[in-house]
N, C-alpha and C positions, 0 to 999 in steps of 0.2 A: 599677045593675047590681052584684052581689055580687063582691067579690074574695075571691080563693080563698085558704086560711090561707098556701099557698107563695107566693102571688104577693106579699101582705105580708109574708112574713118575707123574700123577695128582696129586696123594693123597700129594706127597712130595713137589707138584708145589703148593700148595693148603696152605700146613702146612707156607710153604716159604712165601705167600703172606698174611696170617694174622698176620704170625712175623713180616714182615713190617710195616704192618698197625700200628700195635704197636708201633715200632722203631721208625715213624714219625707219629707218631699220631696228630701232628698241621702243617704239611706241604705237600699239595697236591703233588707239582712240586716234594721233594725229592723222596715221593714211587711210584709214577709214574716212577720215573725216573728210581727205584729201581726194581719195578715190572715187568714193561716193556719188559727190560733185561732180567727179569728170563725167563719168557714167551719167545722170542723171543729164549734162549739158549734151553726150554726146548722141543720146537715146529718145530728147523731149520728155521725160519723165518728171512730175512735179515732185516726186519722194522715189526716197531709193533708200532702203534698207537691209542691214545683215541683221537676222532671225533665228532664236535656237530653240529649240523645243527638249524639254527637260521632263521626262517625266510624265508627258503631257502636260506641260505648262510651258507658254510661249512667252519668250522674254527677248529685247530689241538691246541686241548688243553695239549698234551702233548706224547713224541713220542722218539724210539730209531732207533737206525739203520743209517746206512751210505751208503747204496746203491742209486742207480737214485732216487729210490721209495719213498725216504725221501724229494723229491722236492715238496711242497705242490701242484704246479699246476699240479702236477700228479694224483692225487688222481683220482680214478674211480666214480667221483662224481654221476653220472646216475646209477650207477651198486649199491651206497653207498644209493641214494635216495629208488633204490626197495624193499633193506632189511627194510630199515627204515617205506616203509609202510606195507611190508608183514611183520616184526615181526619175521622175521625166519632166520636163520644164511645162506649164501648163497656163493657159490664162480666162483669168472668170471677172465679169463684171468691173471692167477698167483695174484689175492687179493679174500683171506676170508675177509668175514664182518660179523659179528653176534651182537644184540643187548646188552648193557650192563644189564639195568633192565630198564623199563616202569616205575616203580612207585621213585625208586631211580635216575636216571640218564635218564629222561626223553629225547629225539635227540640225544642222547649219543651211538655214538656204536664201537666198538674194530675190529681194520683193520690190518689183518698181510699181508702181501705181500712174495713170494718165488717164484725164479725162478723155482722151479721142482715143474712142475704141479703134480704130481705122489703124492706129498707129501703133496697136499694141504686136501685131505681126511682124513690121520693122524691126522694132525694138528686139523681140525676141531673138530675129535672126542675129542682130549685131552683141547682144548681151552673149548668144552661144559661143559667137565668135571669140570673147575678149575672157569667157567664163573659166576657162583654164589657167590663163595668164592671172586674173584677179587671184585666183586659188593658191596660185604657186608663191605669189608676193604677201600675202594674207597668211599663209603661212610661214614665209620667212619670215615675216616680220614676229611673228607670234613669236616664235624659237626664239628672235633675236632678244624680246622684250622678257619670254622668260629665262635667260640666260643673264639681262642686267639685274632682273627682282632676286633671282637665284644668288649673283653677286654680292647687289646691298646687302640682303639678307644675309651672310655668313660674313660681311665685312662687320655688320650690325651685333650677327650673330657672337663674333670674336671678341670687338668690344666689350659687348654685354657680358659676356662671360669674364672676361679680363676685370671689369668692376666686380663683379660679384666673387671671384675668388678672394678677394682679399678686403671682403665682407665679413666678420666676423664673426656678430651675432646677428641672431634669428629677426629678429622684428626690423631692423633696417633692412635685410635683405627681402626677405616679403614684400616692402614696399617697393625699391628696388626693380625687383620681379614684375611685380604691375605695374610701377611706371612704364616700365621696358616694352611691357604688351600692347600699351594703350597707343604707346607711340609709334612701334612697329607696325603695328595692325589697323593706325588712324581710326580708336574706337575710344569709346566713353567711358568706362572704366572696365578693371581686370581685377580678380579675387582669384586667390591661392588657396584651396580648402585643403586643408592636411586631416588625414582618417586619422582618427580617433576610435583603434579597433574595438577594443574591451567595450568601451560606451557605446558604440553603434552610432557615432557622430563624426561630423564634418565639419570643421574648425576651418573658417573662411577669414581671413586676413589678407589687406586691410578692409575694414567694413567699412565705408562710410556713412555716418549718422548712428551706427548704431554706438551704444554705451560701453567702451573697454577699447572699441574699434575691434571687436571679436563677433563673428557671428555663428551661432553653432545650430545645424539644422542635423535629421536624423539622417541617417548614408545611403536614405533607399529614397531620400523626396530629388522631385522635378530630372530634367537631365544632369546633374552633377549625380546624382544617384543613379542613374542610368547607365552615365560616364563608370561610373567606379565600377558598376556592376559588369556591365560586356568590355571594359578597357576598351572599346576604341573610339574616337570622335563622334562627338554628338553636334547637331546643327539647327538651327531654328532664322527661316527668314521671315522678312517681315509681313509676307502674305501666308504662305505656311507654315504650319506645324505650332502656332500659336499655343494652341490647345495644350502642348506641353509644359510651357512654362509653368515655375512655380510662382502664382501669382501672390499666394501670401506673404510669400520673402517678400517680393517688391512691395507690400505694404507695411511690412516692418520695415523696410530701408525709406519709404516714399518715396516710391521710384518705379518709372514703367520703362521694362524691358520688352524695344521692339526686336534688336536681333540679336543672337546669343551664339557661343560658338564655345565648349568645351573639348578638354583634350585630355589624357588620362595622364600623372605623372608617374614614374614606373623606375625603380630603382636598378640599379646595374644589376643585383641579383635576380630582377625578377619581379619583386615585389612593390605592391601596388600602393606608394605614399600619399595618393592624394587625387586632384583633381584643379584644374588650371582653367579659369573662365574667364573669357573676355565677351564684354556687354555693348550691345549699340554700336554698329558700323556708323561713322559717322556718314558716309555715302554710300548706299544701295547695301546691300547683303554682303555678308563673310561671303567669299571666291575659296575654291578648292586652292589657290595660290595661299590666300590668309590660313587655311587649313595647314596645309603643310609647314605655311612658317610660324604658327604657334606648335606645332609636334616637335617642328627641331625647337627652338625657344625653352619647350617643355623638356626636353632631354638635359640641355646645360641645367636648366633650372635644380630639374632632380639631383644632378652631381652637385650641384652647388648647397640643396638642401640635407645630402647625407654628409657631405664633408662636416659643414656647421652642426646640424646635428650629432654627428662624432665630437666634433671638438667642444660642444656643448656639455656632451657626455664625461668627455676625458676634464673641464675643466672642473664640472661638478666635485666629480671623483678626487680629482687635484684637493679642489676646497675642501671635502670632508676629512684627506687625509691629515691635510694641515691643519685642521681644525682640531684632530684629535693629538695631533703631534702637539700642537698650541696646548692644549687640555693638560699636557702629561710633563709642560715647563715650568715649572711655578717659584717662584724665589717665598722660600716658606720663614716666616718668623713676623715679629713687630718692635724689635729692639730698634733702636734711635738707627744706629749703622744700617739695616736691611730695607727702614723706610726711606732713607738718603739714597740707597743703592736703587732701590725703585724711582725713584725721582731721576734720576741720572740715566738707567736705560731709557726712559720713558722720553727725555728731551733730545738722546741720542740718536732714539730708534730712525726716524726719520729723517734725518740727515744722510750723507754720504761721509761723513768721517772715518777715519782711519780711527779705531779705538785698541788699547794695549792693557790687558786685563792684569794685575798683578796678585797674586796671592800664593799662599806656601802652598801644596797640593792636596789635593781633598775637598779645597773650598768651595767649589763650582765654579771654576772657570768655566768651562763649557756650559752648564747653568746659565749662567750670563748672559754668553755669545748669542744660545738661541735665545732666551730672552726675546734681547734686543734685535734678532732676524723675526720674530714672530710677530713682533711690532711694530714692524719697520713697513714701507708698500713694498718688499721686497718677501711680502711674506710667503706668496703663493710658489715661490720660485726656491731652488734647491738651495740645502744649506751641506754645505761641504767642510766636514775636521779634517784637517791632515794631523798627524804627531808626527811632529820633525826631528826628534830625539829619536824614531822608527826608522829615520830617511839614509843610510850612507852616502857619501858623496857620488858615488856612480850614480844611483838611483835616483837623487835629489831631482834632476832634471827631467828626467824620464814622469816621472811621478806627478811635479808639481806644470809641465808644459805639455806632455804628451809625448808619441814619437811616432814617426814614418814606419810603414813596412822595411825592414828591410835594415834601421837602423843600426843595430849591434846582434848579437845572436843574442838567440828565441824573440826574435821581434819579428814575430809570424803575421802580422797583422796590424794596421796603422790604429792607436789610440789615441783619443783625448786624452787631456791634462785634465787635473782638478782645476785650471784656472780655467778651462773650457765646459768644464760642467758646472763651474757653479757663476757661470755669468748672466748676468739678470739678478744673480741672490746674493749669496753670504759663504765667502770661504775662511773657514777659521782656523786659524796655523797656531796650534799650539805646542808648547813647549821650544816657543822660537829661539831662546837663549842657546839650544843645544843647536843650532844652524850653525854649519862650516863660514868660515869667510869666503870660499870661492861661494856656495851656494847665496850667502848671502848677498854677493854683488849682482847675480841672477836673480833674485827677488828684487832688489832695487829696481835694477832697469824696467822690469815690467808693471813694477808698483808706479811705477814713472810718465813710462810711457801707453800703459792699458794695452799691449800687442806681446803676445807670445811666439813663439816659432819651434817647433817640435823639432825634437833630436833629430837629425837627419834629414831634416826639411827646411825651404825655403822660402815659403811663402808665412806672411805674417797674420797673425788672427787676432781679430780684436775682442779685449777680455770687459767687460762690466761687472765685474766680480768684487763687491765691496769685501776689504780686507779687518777680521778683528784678530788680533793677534795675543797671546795668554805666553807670561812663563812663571814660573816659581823663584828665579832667580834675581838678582840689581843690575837692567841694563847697564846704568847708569855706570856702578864700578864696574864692567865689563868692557864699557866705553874705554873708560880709564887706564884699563888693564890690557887698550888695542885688543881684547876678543872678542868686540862686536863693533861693526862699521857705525860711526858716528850718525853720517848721513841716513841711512837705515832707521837708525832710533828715534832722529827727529820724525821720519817721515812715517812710523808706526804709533810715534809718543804726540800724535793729536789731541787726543782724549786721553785721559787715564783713569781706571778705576782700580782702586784697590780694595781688595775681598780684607775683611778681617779674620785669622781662625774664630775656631770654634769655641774656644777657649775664653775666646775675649769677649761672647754675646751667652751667656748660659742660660739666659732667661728662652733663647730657642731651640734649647735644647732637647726639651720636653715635645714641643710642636714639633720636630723634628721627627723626632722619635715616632711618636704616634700617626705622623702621616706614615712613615718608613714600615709599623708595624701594618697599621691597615692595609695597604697595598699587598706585601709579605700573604699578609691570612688569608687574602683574597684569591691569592695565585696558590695555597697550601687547601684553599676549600676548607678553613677552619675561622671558629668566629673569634675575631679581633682580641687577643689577651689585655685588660687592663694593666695599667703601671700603679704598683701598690706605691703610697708617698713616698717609703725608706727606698725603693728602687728610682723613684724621682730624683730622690738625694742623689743616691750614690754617680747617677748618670751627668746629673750640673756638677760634682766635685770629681771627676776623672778628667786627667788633662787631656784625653783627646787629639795628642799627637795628626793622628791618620785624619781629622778635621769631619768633615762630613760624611768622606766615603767611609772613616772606620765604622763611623754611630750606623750609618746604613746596612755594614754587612755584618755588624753586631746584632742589628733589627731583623737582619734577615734569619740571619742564625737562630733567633730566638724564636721567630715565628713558627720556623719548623720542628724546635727541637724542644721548646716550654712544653710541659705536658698538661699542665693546668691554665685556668680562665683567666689568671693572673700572674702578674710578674714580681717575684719578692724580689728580695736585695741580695739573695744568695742565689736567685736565678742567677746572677750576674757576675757572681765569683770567675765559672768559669770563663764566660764569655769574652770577661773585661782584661783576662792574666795575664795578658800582653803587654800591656798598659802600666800595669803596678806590679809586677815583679820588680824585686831590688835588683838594678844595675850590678852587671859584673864588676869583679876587682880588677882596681888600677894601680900600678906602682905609682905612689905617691912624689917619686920622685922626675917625673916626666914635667915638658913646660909643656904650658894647655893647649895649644895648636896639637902636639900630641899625644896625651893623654884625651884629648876629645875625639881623637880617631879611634883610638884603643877601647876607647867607650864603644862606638860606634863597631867595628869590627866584631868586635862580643859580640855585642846586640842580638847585631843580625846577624852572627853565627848561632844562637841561639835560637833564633825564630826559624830558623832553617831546619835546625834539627828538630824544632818541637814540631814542624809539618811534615818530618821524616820524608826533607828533601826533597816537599814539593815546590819549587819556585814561587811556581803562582800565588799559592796558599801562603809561602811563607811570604810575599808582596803585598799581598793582600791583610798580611796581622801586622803589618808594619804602614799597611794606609799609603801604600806603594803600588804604581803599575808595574807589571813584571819589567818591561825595559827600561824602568827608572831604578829599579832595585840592582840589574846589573850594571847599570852604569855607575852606582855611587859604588857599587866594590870596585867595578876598575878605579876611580877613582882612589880608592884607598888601599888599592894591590893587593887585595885579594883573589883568589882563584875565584874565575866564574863558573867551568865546569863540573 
């Protein structure tokens, strides 16, 4: 049977256009561009075009030919509208139009134009012929090309997201953000409006040109207000919908916006953070493709703007704690010694030195430490005390490195170390004199090396934990005495400060007191008791043993228990009887190493019984912490129980 000259040149017009499809299998524009052509060579057609109708508006998605007919506003729009509802291929006044496919390429239909009416029947027949085939490659190709955009886009998308996690504050990432947009979306610029609910505003960052690089408009103008209001995608091309824009921003910014493309930002709960707009396609109109990939864009965006915003919040919070913590440090007095001592945290703070606080107890070591962590850049970050006079040799490890689940019994659960909570800050070890020698060789090493490893674990953690370290004691003769590792001392003995008692500054004694009292009246809800002179006296003429913390819980004492506006010098009888009671009797016959224990023993047998055996209380009128009080009686074999 004879095949007819059209059916062969279909069959080969046919063969020709799903090799294309092929050939560009991810680029609409190229086989169009390709196909078009053939069609056009194989049909005598001067233009050949594919045509979509939106809405009733027709727009030339891609097209060959260089005759009149290639001028868009020629298009047979009314003649293009009839096919499109009868469904059926039709031809008027030198243009065929035949539908692409209904269920593929929906408004879509194929326009050839030719002067010679004669030839417009040919044409038709062999366009029929090859109109399936075109449909089928026109379509793969589409899937293919949006399966690459779909690609870039979530490889894009990853990136982007990847920089912006580990964005930390707000105004670089906003920029960020709109960089992202302009370049994803090959548009002219992109604004982040964050809702501003209380005010009824939208806070657009970054602005350009305007003053702060802030623009704030009310939350109900143009489609950004629109956007917020129905949460979903707002859209503006450059022949419709003009009418919405808000033309007075763009004469605040001086700037005319032809096409516009908002998308709502929308927090994981729900709620509605803001609005994300990109301005000026730089070629042709936002595509429901650009749509899509600023909604996902907008989704990272959102996670990435409540993250910051949390950590925002939480550093805030951070500052103001520290701030008040900072507030409540204060090295109080103006003797020659306390302005020295100021000068010395002040040159330390910011260093990373190992510093070794020395003074008899009561002085404010810990005083100091924080100090000099509240002044340090280390201030925003934790400060950690240990008392290692607290620590048993079992415990030492667990305590100061952390431990694995599973370590030793009741190790129910895997914890940090103190040297893992206080890295970034300030860990302060006091009373290190009273550290074992085994424990102390396990501080060296990590003092050494900055890596700890939990009891029962094997994996190493790195520590940034600046070391200040306090005791009461003389490393020094302890060196001497092999009860304290050498190496250790040097490696704590960087800096040294040594606290004077109380005794030796009396002129702050006064200052002391009266911060001590006002604080006391404050927390008692009563107004501040003056110090009459003779109670002035009597407080610079008492030796003050117990150093700082005595006069403090002297002060406190008083604030609750003075019943007038004032403090005599017999207020203070009983307060101070601690202090100035006559020493027990000594056999005069003892050599002074033990007649000074015997002293000692009394004492604080006495202080014990005047608290009727309260530990604490009696630690406390001796200007003692409770586990320092029992350790000087073991020390001097007395019964602790």
């Amino acid at each position: 049977m004879a095949v007819s000259k059209e059916s062969a040149v279909a069959s080969q017009l046919s063969q020709d256009l799903l090799r294309s499809a092929v050939e560009h299998a991810d680029s609409t524009a190229s086989f169009l561009n390709v196909a078009l052509s053939r069609l056009a060579s194989a049909t005598g057609a001067d233009y050949v075009a594919v045509v979509r109708n939106v809405d009733g508006r027709w727009s030339v998605v891609g097209a060959w030919g260089t005759s009149a007919a290639s001028n868009s506003s020629a298009l047979p729009t009314a003649h293009l509208a009839d096919v499109l509802d009868r469904e059926t291929a039709a031809a008027s006044g030198g243009w065929l139009a035949l539908p692409i496919d209904r269920r593929t390429a929906p408004g879509e239909l194929l326009a050839l134009h030719t002067p010679d009416a004669a030839a417009l029947v040919r044409m038709q027949e062999a366009v029929e012929l090859v109109r399936a085939h075109f449909a089928q490659g026109l379509a793969s190709v589409r899937a293919g090309e949006k399966q690459r955009r779909s690609n870039e886009r979530l490889a894009a998308l990853l990136e982007i997201s990847g920089r912006w996690n580990q964005t930390q504050e707000m105004e670089p990432l906003l920029v960020q953000m709109a960089e992202a947009a302009t370049k994803m979306l090959t548009a002219d610029r992109a604004s982040i409006f964050l809702w501003d609910r209380p005010n009824h505003q939208l806070i657009g960052r970054p602005a350009l040109g305007v003053e702060g690089n802030e623009l704030r408009i009310p939350d109900d103008l143009g489609l950004v207000g629109k956007t917020l209001r129905t949460r979903t995608p707002q859209r503006v091309d450059a022949r419709y919908g003009q009418e919405e824009i808000a033309r007075e921003i763009d004469q605040k910014l001086g700037y005319r916006t032809r096409t516009l493309l908002c998308v709502p930002l929308v927090s994981r709960r729900g709620e509605m953070l803001g609005v994300f707009e990109v301005l000026n396609k730089r070629e042709g109109d936002f595509t429901d493709d650009d749509e899509q990939g600023l909604v996902e864009l907008a989704a990272h965006a959102a996670t990435a703007l409540e993250n910051t915003q949390e950590r925002e919040r939480l550093l805030q919070s951070r500052r103001q704690l520290t701030e008040e913590a900072a507030s409540g440090v204060r090295l109080i007095g103006d003797s020659p010694a306390i302005e020295a001592l100021r000068s010395t945290t002040r040159r330390v703070a910011d260093t990373d030195l190992a510093v070794l606080i020395l003074g008899e107890n009561g002085t404010g070591k810990e005083v100091v430490a924080r100090t000099i962590h509240y002044l340090s850049a280390r201030r925003d970050q934790p400060f950690i005390a240990v008392n290692c006079a607290a620590l048993t040799e079992t415990l030492l490890e667990s305590e100061l490195f952390g431990h694995e689940k599973g370590a030793f019994t009741d190790a129910h659960e895997s914890r940090p170390g103190k040297f893992e909570l206080a890295s970034g800050g300030t860990l302060f070890l006091d009373e290190i004199g009273d550290l074992s020698l085994g424990g102390q060789a396990k501080l060296l090493r990590v003092l050494e090396e900055k890596v700890v490893v939990r009891v029962g674990g094997s994996k190493t953690i790195h520590t940034d934990a600046r070391v200040i370290a306090a005791t009461n004691q003389s490393l020094a003769d302890m060196v001497r005495e092999k009860r304290f590792r050498q190496d250790l001392f040097f490696r704590l003995n960087v800096v040294s400060i040594h606290l004077p008692p109380l005794r030796d500054r009396p002129g702050d004694i006064t200052l002391l007191a009266e911060h001590f009292l006002s604080d006391f009246a404050r927390k008692a809800r009563r107004k501040v008791p003056a110090l009459a002179p003779a109670a002035r006296k009597r407080l610079e003429t008492h030796a003050w043993p117990g150093n700082i913390r005595e006069l403090r819980n002297a002060m406190e004492r008083l604030a609750y228990l003075c019943p007038g506006d004032k403090i005599e010098a017999e207020d203070l009888t009983f307060i101070l009887a601690s202090g100035t009671e006559a020493p027990a009797a000594v056999p005069d016959n003892l050599p002074l190493a033990e007649a000074t224990d015997e002293f000692q023993k009394a004492y604080i047998l006495r202080a014990i019984q005047r608290s009727g055996d309260n530990m604490s209380e009696a630690a406390e009128r001796l200007g003692l912490h409770r586990s320092n009080l029992y350790r000087k009686m073991r020390q001097l074999g007395m019964p602790t129980s």
